[in-house]
N, C-alpha and C positions, 0 to 999 in steps of 0.2 A: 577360132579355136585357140590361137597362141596368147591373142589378148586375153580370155576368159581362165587358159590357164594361170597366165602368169598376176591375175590379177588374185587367183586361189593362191596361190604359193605367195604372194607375199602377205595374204590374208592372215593366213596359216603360219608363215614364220614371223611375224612383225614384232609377236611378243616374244619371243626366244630369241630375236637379234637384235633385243634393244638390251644394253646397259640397264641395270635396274637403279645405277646413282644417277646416273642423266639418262635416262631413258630416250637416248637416240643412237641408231646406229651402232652399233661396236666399231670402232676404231683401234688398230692395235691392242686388240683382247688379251687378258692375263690371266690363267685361272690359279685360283689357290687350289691349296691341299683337299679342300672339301668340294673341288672339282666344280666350285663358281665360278663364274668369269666375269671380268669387268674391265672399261679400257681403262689403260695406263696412266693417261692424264688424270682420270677420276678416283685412280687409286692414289694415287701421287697427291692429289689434291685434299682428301681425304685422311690422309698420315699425317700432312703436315698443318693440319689444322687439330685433329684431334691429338694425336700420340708422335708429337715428333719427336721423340727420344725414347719410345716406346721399345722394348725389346719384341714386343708378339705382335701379333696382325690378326685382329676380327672380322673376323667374314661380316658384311654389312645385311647379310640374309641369314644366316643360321648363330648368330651372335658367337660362334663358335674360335677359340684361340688356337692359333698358330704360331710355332717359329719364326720372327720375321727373316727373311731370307739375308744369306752373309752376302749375297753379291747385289744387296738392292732391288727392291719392283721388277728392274730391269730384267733379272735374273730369273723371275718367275715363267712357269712353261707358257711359251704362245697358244694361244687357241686358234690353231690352224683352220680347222675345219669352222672354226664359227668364222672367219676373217674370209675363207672362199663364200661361203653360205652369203655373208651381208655384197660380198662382188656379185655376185648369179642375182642375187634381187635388184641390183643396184642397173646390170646389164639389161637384166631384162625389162625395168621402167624407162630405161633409155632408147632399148630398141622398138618401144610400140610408145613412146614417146609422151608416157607421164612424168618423165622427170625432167624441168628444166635443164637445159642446155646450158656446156659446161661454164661456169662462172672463170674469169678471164682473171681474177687474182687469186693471191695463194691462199689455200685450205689453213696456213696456220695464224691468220687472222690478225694479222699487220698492216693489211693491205698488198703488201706489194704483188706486182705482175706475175702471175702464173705460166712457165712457158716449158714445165715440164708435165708429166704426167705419170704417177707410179701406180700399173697394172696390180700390184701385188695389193696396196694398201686401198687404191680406187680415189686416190687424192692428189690434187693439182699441187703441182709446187714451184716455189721462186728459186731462184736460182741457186741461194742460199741454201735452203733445207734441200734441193738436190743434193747440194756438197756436205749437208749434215746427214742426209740418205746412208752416202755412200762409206761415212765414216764409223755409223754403230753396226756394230757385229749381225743383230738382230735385223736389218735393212739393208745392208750395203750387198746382197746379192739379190735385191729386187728388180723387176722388169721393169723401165725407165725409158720411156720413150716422149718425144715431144708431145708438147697438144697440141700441135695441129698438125702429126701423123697421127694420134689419136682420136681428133676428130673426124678426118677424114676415114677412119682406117672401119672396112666390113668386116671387119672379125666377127664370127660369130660366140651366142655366147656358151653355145656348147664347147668350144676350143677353150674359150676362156676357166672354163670350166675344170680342164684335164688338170691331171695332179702333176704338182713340181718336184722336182728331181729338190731335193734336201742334201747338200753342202755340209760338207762339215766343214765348224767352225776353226779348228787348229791347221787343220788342210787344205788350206779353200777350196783347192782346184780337183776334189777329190769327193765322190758323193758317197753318201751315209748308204751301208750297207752291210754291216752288224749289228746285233745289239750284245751288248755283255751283259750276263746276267748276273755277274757278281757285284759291278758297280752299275749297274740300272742306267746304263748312258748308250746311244744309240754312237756308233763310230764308223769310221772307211777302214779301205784295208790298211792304212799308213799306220793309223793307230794302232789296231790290229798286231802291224808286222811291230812297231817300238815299243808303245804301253802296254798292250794288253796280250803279250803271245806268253807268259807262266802260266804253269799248268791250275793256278789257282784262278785263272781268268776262264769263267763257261762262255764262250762266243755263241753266238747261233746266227743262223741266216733272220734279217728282218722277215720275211715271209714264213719264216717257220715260228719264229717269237710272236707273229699277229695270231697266224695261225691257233697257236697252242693256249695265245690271251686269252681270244674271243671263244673257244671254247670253255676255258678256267672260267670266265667269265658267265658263258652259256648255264655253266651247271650250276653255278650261283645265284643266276637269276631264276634259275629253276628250281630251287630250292629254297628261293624265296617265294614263288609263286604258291610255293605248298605251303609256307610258312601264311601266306596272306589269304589261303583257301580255310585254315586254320581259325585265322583271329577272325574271317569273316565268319564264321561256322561259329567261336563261340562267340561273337558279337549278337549271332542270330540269338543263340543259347540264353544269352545276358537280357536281351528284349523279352523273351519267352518266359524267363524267370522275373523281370521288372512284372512284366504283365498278369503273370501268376501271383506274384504279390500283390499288386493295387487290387487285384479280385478278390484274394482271400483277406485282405483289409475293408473292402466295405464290406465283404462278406460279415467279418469278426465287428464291426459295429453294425451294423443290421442285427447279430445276433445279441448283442448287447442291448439295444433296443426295444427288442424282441424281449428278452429276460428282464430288461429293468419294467418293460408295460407289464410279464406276467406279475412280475412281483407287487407293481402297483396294484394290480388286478385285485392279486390275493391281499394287500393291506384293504383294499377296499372293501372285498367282503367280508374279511376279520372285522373291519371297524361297524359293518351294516349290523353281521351278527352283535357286537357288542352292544350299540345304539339299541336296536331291537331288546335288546334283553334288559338294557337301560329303561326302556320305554316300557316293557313289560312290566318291572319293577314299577315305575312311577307310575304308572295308569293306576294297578292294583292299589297303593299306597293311599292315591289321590281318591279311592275312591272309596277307601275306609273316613277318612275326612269328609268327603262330603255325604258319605250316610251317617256320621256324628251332627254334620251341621245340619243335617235333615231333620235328625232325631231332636234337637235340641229347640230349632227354631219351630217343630210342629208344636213340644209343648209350650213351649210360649205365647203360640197363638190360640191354643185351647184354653190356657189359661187368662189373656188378655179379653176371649169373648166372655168367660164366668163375671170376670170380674166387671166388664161394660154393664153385662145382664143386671149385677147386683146392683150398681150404682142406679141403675137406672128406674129398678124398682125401689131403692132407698127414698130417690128424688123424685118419685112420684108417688107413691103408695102411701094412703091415711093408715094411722096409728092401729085400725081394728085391724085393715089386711096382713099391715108387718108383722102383726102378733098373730096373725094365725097361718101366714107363710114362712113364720121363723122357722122349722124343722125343714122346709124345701132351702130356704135362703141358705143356713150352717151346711146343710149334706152338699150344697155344690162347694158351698166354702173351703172343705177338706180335701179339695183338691191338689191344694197344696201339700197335704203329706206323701203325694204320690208320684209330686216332681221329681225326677231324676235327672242330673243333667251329664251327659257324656264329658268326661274329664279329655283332657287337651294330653294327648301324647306326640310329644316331640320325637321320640323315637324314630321314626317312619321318616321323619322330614329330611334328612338328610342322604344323600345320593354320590357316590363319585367313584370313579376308575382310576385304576393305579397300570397305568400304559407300559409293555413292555416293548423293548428294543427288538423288530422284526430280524433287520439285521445282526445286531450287535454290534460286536468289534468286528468281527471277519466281514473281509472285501466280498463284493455282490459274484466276483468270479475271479481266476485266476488268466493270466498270458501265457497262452504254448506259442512258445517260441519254435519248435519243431514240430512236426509230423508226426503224430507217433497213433498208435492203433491198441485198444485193450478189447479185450474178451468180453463181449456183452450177451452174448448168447450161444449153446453148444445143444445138440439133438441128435440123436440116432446111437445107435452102438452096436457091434458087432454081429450078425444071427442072421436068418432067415425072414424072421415074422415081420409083419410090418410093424413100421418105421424103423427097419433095422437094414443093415447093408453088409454084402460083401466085397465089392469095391468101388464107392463113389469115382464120375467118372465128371459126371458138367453140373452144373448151378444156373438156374434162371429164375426172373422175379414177376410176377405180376401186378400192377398196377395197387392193387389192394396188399402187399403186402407179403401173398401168399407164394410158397418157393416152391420148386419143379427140382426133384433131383435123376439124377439115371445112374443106374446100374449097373454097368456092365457085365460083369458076370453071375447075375440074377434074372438078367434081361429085363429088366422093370423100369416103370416112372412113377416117381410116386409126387402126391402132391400134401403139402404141408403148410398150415399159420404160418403167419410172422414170428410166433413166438417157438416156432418146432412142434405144434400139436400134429402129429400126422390125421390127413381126412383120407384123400383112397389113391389106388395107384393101379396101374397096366401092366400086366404080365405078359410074356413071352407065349403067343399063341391064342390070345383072346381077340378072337373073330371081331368080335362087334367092335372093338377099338379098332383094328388093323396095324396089330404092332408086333414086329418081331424082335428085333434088338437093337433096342435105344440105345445111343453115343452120345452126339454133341446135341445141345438146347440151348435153344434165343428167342427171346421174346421181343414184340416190335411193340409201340407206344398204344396202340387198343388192343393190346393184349391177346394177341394171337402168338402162339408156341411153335415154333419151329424145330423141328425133331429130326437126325440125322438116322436112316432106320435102312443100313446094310448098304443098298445102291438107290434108295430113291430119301425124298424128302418129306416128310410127313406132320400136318397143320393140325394145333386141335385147337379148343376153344379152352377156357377156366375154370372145368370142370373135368378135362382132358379127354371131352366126346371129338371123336374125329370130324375134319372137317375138309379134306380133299389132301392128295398127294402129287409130286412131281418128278422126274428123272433126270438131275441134274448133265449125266451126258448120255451119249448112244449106246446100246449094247454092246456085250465085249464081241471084238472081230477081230480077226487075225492080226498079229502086231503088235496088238494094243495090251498092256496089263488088265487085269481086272480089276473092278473099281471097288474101291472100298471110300465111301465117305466118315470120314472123322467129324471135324471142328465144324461148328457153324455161325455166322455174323448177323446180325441185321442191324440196316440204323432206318430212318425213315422213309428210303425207297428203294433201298435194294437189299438184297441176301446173299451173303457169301458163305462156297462152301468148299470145304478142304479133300479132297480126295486122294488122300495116301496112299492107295495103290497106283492109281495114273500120276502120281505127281501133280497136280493140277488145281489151283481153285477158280474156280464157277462164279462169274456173278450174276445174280439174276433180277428183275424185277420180282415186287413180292406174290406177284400172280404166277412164277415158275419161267416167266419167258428169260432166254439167254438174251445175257447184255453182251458178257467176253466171258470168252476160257485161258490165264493165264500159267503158263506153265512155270516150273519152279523147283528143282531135286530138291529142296530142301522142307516140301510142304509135309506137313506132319500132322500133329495132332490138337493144334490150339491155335488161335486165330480170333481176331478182332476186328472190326471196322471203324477206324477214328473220326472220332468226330469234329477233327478240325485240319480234315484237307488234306491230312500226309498218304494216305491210302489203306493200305490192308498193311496192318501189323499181326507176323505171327513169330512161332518160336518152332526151332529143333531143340530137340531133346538131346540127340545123341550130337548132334553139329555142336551144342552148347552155345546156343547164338539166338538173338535178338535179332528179325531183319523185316525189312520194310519196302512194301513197291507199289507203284499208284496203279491207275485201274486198265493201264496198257502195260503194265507189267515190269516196267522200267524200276530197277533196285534206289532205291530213296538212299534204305543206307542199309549196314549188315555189321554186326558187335558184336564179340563176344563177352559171355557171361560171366562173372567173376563173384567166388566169393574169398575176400582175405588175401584176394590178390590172384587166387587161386583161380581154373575153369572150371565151372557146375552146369549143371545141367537146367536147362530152363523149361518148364511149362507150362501154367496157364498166365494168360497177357490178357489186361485188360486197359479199355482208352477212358480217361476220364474228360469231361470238358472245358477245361484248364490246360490245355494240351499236353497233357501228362499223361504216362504208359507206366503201366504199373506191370509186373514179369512175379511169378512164383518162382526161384531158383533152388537148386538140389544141391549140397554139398558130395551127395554119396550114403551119408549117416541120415538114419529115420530120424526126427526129433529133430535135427541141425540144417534144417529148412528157412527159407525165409521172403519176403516181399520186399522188391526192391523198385523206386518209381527212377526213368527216364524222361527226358526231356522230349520234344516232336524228332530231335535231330538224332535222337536214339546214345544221346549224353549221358550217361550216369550221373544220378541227381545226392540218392540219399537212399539208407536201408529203412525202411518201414515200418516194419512188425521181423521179428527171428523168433527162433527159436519153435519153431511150425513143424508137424510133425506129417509129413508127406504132402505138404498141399502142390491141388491139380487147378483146375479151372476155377476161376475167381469170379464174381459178379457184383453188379450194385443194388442195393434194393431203395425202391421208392424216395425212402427217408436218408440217402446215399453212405450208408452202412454195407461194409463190404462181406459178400457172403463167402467163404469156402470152401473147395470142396475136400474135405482128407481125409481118404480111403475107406474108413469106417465109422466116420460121420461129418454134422457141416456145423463150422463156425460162423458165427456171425461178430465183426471185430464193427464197433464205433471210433470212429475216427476222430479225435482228441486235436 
């Protein structure tokens, strides 16, 4: 067990007790102001090779300048504790006997005979450096005994281990037992009672000076630990935003790709239709020409057989028959007054397009450099009748397009186009639906509607025919509040749902069965289910807070809401799949509304769209156009 330990501990300290300029051993350690250490020789050796005339001293690790010290190297603080730390590793290779056995000349590498031994430093010496030991301030009260009482000697190396009584240097015979805190020097009582007894001198006991460090100390490390919870948190922030970027960069050329094939698309069949019409033209043209060449070469050939006919009876017919076929001969002969020949128009023959610029001058698109949301579509307005509202409450989408809105104080659902044509809706008390007063709506990826309806849950299909119901908790029993469900989530295999009078969201499979019930004072009236891992994000209204907790209920993170610096009020949240959280916030003022996206870590990113006039619950549709809901009707914003 003592070898395994100590073979761990010098495992473990080997690269902290080496010298980083000779990386062996610390020998006489010095530390600079930047609280490095290195031994003495190597610092020495070091100056007077680089800057020996130097006024400042560079750390050989943090390139860092310092005052070179007025009393020399020599003068720099000892590093105590690294000079015990390299003795204990040094002990304890000796006592389980990995480290050869002591070498019989002196450590300062002359050779000569070694016949002392210094405890303090862990280095054999000749007789000489004993006597140079005994003369530097910094050694001359170190433990010094022969080598060969130190070889023989069992000291263990726990003993070896205990701390030394610290000497002051002006008093020798006098051990350190103040520190002054005016001049930062540790002193005895001699100093004490001569130098330092003015009442400008603050003394303290060294045990109360440790004491009070390592606490000053404690809260500064602890205040940096928050400081590095911090840069870790927006280091996360910085990855989450790289990575939002690279996506909506192939995003934005994919869309560019997209738009440059429609547009080839459409030069294409601009140019088809053209050709075509081109070709229309020339067929007809080409075919007035060749019914002229038709025309002309048929009388040619009617005229070429007359004329074979005559010749042929010229060259063979006696003098009686020509004279009495001359009246047949002349009548075919006049056929030449009845030649006509189709004249040549050139007109016709020429052809050609005068091409215009698809493009023109203007770029194929424009670069949004930010975020920004415009108005592409608005429906409904203030009444009873349908497609009209008196106070939109949730937004959901159906696969095709079509939106789901509810009512709350009409008790209604109604369903509507993409474009806002209202088709039909559920009223408050209509049996054959089984609907009494719709809340929260969510739809899941095959388009089934999840409907928040008093204290159960209620499923319709795309036409909003009912399709079975669920009770997200027990009936009310003594103790317990009554339940009111609000908000409701889906993503592909569970359903969350908000129950603002229990405090509590429900998560369920999409068949109703309980996964957990986590509890929450802060649960309210909007709620989401992110789609990348962080958990159930939802919002208080009256808390004015953004908070977030995974599906054991453990708080991710919790924010308040701000607009202009100011606290508003937040309520509908929605997750996008860029890990982005988008929040509806309230100033107070109707019209002075606004959408503002977070990051997963619940960061404030960027405002959105302002200027919104009451918006509640927000949604995506298909085409990922954001839908809203605001009180007396729904927007629909394209996202630019």
């Amino acid at each position: 067990m003592a070898e395994a330990a100590a073979k761990t501990v010098w495992k473990i300290s080997q690269g902290h007790l080496e010298c980083p300029l000779c990386c062996c051993l610390f020998k006489d350690p010095k530390m600079l102001d930047c609280l490095h250490s290195f031994c003495l020789k190597c610092l020495e050796e070091m100056t007077s090779k680089r800057w020996p005339e130097a006024e400042k001293l560079t750390c050989p690790v943090f390139r860092r300048e310092m005052q070179f010290p007025d009393g020399g190297l020599q003068s720099l603080a000892s590093s105590f504790f690294l000079s015990s730390l390299v003795d204990e590793v040094k002990q304890q290779q000796e006592v389980l006997g990995e480290a050869s056995a002591p070498t019989a000349t002196c450590d300062c590498g002359e050779g000569k005979e070694a016949t002392w031994r210094c405890l303090d430093c862990s280095d054999n010496l000749c007789q000489e450096c004993r006597k140079a030991h005994g003369r530097f301030k910094s050694t001359k009260d170190h433990q010094i005994i022969s080598l060969g009482d130190w070889q023989e000697s069992k000291i263990s190396p726990a003993e070896h281990s205990k701390p030394i009584t610290r000497m002051c240097t002006i008093h020798t015979d006098h051990p350190l037992c103040f520190y002054c805190d005016t001049c930062n020097t540790l002193i005895c009582s001699m100093c004490a009672t001569l130098d330092h007894r003015s009442a400008e001198h603050n003394l303290q006991k060294i045990d109360d000076t440790i004491r009070s460090f390592r606490s000053e100390v404690d809260n500064i490390l602890l205040k940096f630990e928050k400081c590095r919870q911090h840069f870790k948190s927006t280091d996360k922030s910085i990855e989450l935003a790289r990575k939002r970027l690279q996506k909506k960069l192939a995003q934005a050329r994919s869309d560019i790709d997209a738009k440059a094939e429609a547009e080839i698309t459409k030069i294409r069949n601009k140019a088809k239709l053209l050709t075509d019409k081109v070709d229309e033209i020339g067929q007809q043209r080409d075919s007035e020409y060749e019914k002229a060449l038709m025309h002309n070469r048929d009388q040619m050939e009617h005229a070429d057989q007359t004329i074979a006919a005559v010749n042929d009876l010229m060259s063979q017919a006696d003098d009686f028959e020509l004279v009495e076929l001359k009246p047949k001969v002349m009548h075919n002969l006049e056929f030449q007054k009845e030649l006509k020949c189709e004249p040549v128009n050139h007109g016709p023959a020429f052809i050609g397009v005068r091409c215009q610029d698809v493009v023109s001058d203007a770029d194929l698109g424009e670069v949004c450099v930010t975020e920004k949301w415009q108005l592409k579509e608005e429906f409904g307005k203030e009444g009873t009748g349908d497609g009209e509202f008196q106070g939109v409450r949730d937004v959901a989408c159906f696969t095709n397009g079509d939106i789901v809105v509810t009512d709350v104080n009409l008790k209604r659902l109604s369903l509507f186009s993409s474009t806002g044509r209202y088709k039909t809706s559920v009223d408050k008390g209509d049996l054959k639906h089984q609907l009494e007063a719709p809340f929260g709506v969510a739809m899941t990826l095959d388009d089934l509607l999840f409907v928040t309806d008093k204290k159960k849950v209620k499923v319709f299909d795309t036409e909003l025919h009912f399709v079975r119901e669920f009770t997200p908790l027990a009936d009310d029993v003594d103790g317990l509040s009554e339940s009111n469900l609000t908000a409701i989530a889906v993503d592909s295999q569970r359903v969350a749902v908000a129950d603002r009078g229990r405090k509590v969201i429900s998560v369920h499979n999409l068949d109703g069965s309980l996964i957990a019930s986590i509890s929450n004072n802060m649960v309210s009236n909007y709620l989401a289910i992110s789609n990348f891992g962080c958990g159930l994000v939802f919002t208080n209204f009256e808390g004015q807070s953004l908070l977030c907790v995974n599906f054991k209920g453990k708080e991710m993170f919790s924010v308040k809401t701000l607009m202009n610096g100011e606290a508003a009020k937040a309520t509908g949240v929605l997750c996008d799949d860029d890990e982005t959280i988008y929040v509806a916030v309230h100033s107070g003022k109707r019209g002075d509304s606004e959408v503002q996206r977070y990051d997963s870590n619940g960061t404030f990113v960027a405002t959105v769209a302002k200027g919104l006039y009451n918006p509640l619950e927000i949604t995506f549709t298909p085409a990922g156009d954001v839908v809203v809901a605001v009180r007396h009707s729904v927007k629909i914003f394209e996202r630019m």
